[in-house]
Every structure is written in structure tokens, then in C-alpha cells.
Backbone as CSV, one residue per row, in Angstrom:
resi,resn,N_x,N_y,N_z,CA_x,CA_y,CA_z,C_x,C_y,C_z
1,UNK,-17.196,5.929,-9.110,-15.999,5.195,-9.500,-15.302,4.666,-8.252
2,UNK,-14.927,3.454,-8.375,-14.639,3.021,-7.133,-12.755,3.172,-7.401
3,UNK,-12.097,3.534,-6.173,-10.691,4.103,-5.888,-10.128,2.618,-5.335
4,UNK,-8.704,2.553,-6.266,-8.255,1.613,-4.979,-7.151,1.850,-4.370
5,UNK,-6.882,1.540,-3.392,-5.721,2.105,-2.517,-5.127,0.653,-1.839
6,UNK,-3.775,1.125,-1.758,-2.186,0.124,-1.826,-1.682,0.339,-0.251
7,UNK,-2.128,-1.100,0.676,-1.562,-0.518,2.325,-0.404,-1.585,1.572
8,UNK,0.704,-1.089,2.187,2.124,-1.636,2.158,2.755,-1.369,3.721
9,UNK,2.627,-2.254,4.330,3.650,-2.544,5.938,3.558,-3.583,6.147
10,UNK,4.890,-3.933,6.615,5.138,-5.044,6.922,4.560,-6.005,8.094
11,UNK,4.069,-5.305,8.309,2.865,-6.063,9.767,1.521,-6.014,9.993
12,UNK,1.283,-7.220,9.292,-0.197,-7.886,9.534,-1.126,-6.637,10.178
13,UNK,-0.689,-6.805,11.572,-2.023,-5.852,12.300,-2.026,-4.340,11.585
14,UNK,-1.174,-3.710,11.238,-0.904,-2.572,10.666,-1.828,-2.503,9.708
15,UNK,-1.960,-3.577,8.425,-3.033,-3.448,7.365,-4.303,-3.470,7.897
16,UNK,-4.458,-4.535,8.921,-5.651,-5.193,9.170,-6.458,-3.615,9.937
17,UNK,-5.477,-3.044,10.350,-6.251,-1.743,11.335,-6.737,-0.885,10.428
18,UNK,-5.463,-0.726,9.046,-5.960,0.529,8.249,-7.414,0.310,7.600
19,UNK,-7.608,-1.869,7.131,-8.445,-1.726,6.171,-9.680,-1.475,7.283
20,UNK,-9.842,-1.777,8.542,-11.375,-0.940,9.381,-11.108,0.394,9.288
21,UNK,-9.996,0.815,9.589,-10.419,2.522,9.249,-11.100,2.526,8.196
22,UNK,-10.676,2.159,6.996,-10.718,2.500,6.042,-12.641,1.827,5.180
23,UNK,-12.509,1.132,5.992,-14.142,0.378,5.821,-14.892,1.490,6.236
24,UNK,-14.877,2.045,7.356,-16.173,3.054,8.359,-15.923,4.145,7.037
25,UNK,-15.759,4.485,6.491,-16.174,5.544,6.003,-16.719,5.128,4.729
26,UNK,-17.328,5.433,3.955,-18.175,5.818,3.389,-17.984,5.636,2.005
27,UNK,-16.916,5.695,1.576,-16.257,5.564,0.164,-16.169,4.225,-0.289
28,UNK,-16.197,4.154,-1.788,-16.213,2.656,-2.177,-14.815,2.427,-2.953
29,UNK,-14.038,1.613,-2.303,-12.691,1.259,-2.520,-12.695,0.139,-2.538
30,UNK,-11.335,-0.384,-2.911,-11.226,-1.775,-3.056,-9.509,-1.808,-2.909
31,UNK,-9.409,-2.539,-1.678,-8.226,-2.348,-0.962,-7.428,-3.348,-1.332
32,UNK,-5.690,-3.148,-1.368,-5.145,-4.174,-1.916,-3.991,-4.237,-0.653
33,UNK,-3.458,-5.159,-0.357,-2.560,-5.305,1.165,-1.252,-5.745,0.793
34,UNK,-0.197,-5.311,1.246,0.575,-6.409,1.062,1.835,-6.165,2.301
35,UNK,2.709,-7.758,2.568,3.281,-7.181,3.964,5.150,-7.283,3.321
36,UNK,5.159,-7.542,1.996,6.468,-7.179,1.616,6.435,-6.066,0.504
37,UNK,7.252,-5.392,0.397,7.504,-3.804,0.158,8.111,-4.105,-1.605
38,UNK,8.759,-5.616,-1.197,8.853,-6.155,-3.153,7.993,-6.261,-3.869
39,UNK,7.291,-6.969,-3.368,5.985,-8.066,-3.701,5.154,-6.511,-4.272
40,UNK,4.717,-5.616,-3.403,4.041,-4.667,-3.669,4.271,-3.637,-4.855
41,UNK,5.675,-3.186,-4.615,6.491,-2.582,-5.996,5.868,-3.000,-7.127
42,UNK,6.331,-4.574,-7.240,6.107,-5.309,-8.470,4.419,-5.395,-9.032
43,UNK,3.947,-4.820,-7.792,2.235,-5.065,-8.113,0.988,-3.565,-8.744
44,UNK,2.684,-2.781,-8.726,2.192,-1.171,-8.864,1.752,-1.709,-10.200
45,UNK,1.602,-1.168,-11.095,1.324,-1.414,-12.510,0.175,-2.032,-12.331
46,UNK,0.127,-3.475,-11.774,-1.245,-4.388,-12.022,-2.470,-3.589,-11.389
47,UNK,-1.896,-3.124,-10.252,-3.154,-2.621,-9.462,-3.321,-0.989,-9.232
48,UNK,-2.268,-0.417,-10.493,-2.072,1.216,-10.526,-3.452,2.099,-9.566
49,UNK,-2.964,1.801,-7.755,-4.035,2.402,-7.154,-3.968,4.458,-7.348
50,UNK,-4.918,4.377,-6.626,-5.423,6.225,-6.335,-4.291,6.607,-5.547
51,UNK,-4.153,5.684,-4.149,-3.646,6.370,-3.042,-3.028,5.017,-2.351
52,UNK,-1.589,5.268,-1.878,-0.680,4.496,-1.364,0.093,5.162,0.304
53,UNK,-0.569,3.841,1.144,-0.398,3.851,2.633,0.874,3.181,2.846
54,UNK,1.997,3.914,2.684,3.364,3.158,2.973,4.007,3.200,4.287
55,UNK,4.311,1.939,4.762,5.597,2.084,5.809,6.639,2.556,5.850
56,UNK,7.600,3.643,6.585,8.681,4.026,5.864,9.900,2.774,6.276
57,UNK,9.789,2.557,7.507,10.095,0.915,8.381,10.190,-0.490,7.819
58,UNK,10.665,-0.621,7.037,10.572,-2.102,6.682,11.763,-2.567,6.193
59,UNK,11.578,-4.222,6.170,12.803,-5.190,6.203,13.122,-5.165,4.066
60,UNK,14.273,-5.576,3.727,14.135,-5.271,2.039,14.307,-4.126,1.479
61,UNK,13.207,-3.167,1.768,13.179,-1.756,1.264,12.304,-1.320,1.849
62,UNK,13.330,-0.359,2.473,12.445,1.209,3.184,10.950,1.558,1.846
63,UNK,9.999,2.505,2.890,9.546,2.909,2.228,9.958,4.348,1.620
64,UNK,10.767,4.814,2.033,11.694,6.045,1.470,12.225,5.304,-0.061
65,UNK,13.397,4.392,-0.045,13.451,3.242,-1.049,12.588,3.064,-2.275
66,UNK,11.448,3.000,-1.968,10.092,2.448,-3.018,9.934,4.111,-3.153
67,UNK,9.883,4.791,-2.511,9.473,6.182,-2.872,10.533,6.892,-4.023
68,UNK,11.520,6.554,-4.092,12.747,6.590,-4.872,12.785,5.886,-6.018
69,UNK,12.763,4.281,-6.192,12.296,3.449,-7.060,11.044,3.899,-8.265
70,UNK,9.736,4.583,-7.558,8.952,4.821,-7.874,9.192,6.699,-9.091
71,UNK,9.882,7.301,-8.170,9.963,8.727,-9.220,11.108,8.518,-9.827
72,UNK,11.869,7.233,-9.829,13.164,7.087,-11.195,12.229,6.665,-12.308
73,UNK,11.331,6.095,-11.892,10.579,5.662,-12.988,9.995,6.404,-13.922
């Protein structure tokens, strides 16, 4: 079963590094990126991943914020 997992930071190189980590190993995922912390929120549901790589740093909403957003729910 292939897993997908949610990088959320606001900076380009930040995703771009996790998705090579995240390539070398071995597992079959299917990675979803995004560099605003809204945009991503709004995308939970569509793309209800396994595992979520959050920034706590960002412009809009912290990822503390979305972490909050997320267990009112």
C-alpha cells in the first residue's frame, strides 16, 4: 500500500531536501508539497496523508496553529 505524506514549509529548498530524503529509502509514497500552511490545511481532507512534515516557522499560520486547527476538528 503505498503511504502518502504532507511536507508543509514554507521554503522551497526545505521540501525539495525532504522529498530526496525521502526518495533514498525504500518505501513507496507519494509525496504531496506545499509552501503555504493555508493552501495545505485546506488540502488535508483531499489528500488525508499517513504522515505530516510540518514547519513550526511560518508566515499565515504557525505550524503549532495548524496543529490546533487540526485537533478542534
Amino acid at each position: 500500500m503505498i503511504k502518502k505524506i504532507m511536507l508543509v514549509d514554507d521554503m522551497d529548498i526545505a521540501n525539495f531536501i525532504s522529498k530526496k530524503i525521502i526518495a533514498k529509502t525504500s518505501a513507496q509514497v507519494e509525496i504531496f508539497d506545499f509552501t503555504s500552511p493555508v493552501q495545505a490545511y485546506d488540502q488535508l481532507p483531499v489528500v488525508n496523508p499517513d504522515l505530516i512534515l510540518l514547519d513550526l516557522n511560518m508566515p499565515q499560520l504557525t505550524g503549532w496553529q495548524f496543529l490546533d486547527k487540526m485537533k478542534a476538528e
